[in-house]
C-alpha positions as CSV (number, residue, x, y, z in Angstrom):
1,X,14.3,-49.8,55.6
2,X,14.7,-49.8,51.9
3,X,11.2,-49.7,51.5
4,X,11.0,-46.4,53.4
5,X,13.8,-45.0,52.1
6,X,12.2,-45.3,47.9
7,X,8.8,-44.0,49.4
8,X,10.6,-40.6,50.7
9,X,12.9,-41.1,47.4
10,X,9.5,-41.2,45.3
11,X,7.6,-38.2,47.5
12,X,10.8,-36.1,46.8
13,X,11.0,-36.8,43.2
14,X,6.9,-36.8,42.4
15,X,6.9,-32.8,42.1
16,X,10.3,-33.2,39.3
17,X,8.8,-35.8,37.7
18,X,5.7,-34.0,37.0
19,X,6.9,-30.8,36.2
20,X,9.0,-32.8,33.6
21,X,5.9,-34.0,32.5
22,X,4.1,-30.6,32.3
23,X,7.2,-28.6,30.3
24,X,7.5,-31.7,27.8
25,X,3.2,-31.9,27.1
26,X,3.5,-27.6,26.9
27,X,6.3,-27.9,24.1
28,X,4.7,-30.7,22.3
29,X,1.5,-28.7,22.2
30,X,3.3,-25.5,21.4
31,X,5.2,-27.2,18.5
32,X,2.1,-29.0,17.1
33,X,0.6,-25.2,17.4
34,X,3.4,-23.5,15.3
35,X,3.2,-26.6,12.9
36,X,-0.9,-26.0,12.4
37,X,-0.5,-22.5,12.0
38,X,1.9,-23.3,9.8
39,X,-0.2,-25.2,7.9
40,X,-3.4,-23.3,7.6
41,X,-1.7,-20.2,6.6
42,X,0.1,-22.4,3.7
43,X,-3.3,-23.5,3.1
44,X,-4.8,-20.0,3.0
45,X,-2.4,-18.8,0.4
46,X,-3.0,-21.9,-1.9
47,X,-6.3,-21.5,-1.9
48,X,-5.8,-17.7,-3.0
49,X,-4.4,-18.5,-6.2
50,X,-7.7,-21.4,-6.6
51,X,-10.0,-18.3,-5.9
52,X,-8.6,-16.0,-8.3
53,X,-9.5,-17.5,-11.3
54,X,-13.0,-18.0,-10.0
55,X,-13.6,-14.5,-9.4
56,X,-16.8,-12.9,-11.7
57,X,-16.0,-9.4,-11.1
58,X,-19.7,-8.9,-12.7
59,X,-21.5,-10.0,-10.0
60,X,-22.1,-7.7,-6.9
61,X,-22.3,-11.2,-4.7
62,X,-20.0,-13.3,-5.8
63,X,-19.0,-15.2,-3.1
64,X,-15.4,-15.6,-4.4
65,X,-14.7,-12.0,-3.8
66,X,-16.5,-12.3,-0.8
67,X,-13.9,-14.2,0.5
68,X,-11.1,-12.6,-1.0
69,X,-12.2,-9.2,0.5
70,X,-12.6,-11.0,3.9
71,X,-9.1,-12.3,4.2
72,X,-8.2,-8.7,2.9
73,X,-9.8,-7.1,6.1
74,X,-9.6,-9.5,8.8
75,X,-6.8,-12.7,8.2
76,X,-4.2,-12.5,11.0
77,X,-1.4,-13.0,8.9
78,X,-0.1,-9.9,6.2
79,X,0.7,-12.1,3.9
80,X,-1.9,-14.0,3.1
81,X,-4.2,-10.0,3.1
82,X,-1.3,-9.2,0.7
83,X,-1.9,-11.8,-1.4
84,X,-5.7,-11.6,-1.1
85,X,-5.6,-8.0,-2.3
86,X,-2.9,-8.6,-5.1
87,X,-5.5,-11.5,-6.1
88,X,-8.4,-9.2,-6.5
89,X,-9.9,-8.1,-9.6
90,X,-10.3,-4.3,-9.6
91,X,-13.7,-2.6,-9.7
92,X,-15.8,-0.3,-7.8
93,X,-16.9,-2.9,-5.1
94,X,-13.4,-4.0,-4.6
95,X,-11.7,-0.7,-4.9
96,X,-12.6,0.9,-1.6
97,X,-11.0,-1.9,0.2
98,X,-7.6,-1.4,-1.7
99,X,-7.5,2.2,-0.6
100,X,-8.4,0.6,3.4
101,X,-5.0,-1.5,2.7
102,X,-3.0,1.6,2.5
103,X,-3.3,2.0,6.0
104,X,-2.6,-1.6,6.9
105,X,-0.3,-2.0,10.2
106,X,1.8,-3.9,7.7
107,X,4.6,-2.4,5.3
108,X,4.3,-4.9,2.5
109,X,0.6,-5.1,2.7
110,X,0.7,-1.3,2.5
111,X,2.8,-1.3,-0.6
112,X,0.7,-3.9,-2.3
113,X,-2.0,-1.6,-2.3
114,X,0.1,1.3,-3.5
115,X,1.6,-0.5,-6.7
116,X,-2.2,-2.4,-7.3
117,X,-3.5,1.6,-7.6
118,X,-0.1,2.4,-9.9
119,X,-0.4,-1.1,-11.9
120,X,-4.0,0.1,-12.7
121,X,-3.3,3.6,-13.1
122,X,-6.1,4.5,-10.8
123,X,-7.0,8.2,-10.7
124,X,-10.6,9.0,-12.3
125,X,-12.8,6.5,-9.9
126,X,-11.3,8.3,-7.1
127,X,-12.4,11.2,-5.3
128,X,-10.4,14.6,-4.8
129,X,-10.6,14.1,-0.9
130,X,-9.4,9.9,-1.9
131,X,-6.4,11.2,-3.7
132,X,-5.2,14.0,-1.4
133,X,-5.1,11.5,1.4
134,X,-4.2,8.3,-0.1
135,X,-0.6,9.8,-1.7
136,X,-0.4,12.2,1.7
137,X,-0.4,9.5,3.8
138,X,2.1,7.6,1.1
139,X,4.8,9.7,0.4
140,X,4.7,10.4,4.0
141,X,5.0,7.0,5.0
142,X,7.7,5.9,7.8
143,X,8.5,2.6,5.1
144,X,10.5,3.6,2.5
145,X,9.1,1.2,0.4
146,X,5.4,1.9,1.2
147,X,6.9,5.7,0.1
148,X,8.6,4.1,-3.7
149,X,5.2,2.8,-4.1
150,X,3.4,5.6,-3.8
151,X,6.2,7.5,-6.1
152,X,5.0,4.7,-8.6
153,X,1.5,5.7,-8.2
154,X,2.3,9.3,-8.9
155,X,4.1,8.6,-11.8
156,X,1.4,6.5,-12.9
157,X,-1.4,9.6,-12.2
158,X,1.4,11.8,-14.3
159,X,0.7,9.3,-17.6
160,X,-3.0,9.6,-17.1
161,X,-3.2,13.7,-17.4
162,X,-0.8,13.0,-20.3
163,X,2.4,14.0,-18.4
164,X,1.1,17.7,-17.9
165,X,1.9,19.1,-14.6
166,X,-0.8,21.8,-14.3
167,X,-3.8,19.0,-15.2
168,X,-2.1,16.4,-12.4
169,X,-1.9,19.6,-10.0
170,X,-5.7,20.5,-10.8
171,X,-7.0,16.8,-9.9
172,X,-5.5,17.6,-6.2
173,X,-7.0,20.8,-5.9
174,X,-4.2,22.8,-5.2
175,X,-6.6,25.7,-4.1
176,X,-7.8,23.8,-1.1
177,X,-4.6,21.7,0.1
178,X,-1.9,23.2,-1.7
179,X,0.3,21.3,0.8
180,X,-0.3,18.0,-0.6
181,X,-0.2,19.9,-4.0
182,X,3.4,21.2,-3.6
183,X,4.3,17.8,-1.9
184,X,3.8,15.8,-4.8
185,X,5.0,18.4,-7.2
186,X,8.4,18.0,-5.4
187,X,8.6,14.3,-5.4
188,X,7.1,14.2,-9.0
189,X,10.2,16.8,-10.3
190,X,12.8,14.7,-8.2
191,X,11.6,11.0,-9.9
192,X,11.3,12.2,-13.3
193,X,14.3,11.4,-15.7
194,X,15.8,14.4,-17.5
195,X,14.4,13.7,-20.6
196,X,11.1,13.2,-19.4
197,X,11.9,16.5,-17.3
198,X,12.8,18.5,-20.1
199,X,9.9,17.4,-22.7
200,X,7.6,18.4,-19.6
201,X,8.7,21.8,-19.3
202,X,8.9,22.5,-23.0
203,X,5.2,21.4,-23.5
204,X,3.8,23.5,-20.4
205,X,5.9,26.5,-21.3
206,X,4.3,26.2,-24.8
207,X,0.7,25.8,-23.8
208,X,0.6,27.8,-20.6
209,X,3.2,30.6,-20.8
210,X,1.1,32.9,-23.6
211,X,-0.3,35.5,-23.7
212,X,-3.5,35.1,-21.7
213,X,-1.6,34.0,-18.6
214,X,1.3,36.8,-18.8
215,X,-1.0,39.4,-19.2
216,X,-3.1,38.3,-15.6
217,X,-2.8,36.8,-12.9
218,X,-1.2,33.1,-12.5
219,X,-3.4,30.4,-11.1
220,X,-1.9,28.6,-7.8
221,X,-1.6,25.8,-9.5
222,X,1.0,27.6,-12.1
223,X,2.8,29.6,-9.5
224,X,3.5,26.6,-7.4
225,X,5.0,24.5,-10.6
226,X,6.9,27.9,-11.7
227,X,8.8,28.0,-7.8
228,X,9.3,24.4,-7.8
229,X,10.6,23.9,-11.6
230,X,13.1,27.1,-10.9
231,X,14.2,25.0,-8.4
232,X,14.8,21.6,-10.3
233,X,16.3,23.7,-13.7
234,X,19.1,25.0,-11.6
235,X,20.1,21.7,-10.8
236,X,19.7,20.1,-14.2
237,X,21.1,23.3,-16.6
């Protein structure tokens, strides 16, 4: 009788004793998962910082940046493609695949590319068409820190034309898209400090308000800074 009685004990308990079994080996192999994942991408970032230095920025092929440029594009994890692209050296090979980065589905690996360009002060390697749509899409973007980093690159682009207005304005081609044009002539008048401000409008009203331009017609790219300075001076004076 007691023998019967473990048997229908043991058929009744067979199907909770393995499903015990099966949750237990599924959260051991999940953990050991996380814990490799873990791992590798620890691994991955170390091995950044080794790359680095190895990096001959020379050589078309170099198989370091090779690599770097591949976990740039295609590793799973943002932040080992941010560090990647923080890593790289800048030059024309590597360059196009900063300005890819700016469209990353990732925030910070967005803004890494935005302060890499402003670090570097990258304006003359790029094309008109590159910088219309690369500080477009950033001072548009939904991350307000993807959006400071892209102020940083403007301000940046504002140094390199030798903080004229009308030089910056001309290298977006204010003719063709003056709405990127009169985008980053707002943002530009709102980030600048006053003194900075002030030394801006006394050197363009000295070069660009004589006689040659009162006497004819303005430029777009001078009417646009004209409505958007009147705007900033009334707040400031």
């Amino acid at each position: 009788m007691w023998t019967h009685c473990s048997r229908k004990l043991a058929d009744h308990s067979r199907p909770t004793i393995i499903s015990i079994i099966l949750v237990v080996t599924l959260t051991t192999l999940f953990t050991v998962d996380i814990v490799v994942k873990i791992i590798l991408h620890y691994i991955r970032i170390q091995a950044i910082h080794g790359l680095a230095r190895l990096q001959s920025p020379l050589d078309k092929d170099c198989p370091v940046v090779a690599a770097l440029l591949w976990l740039v594009r295609h590793d799973n994890s943002p932040e080992v493609r941010r560090r990647a692209l923080v890593a790289l050296i800048l030059t024309t090979v590597t360059l196009p695949y900063v300005l890819e980065r700016c469209r990353d589905v990732s925030n910070a690996v967005r803004k890494a590319a935005f302060s890499v360009l402003a670090e570097r002060s990258v304006l003359r390697p790029l094309s008109i068409a590159q910088r219309i749509s690369i500080i477009q899409d950033g001072l548009t973007d939904t991350c307000s820190e993807v959006q400071k980093a892209a102020e940083d690159l403007l301000r940046a682009w504002f140094e390199v034309v030798d903080e004229d207005p009308i030089l910056l304005l001309r290298r977006l081609d204010t003719e063709g898209v003056p709405k990127t044009s009169a985008l980053c002539l707002k943002r530009l008048l709102l980030i600048l400090d006053e003194e900075t401000l002030t030394s801006m409008i006394n050197k363009w009203a000295a070069v660009y308000l004589d006689e040659r331009y009162v006497s004819s017609v303005f430029p777009k790219s001078h009417l646009l800074l004209i409505s958007h300075m009147g705007l900033v001076c009334s707040d400031l004076f």
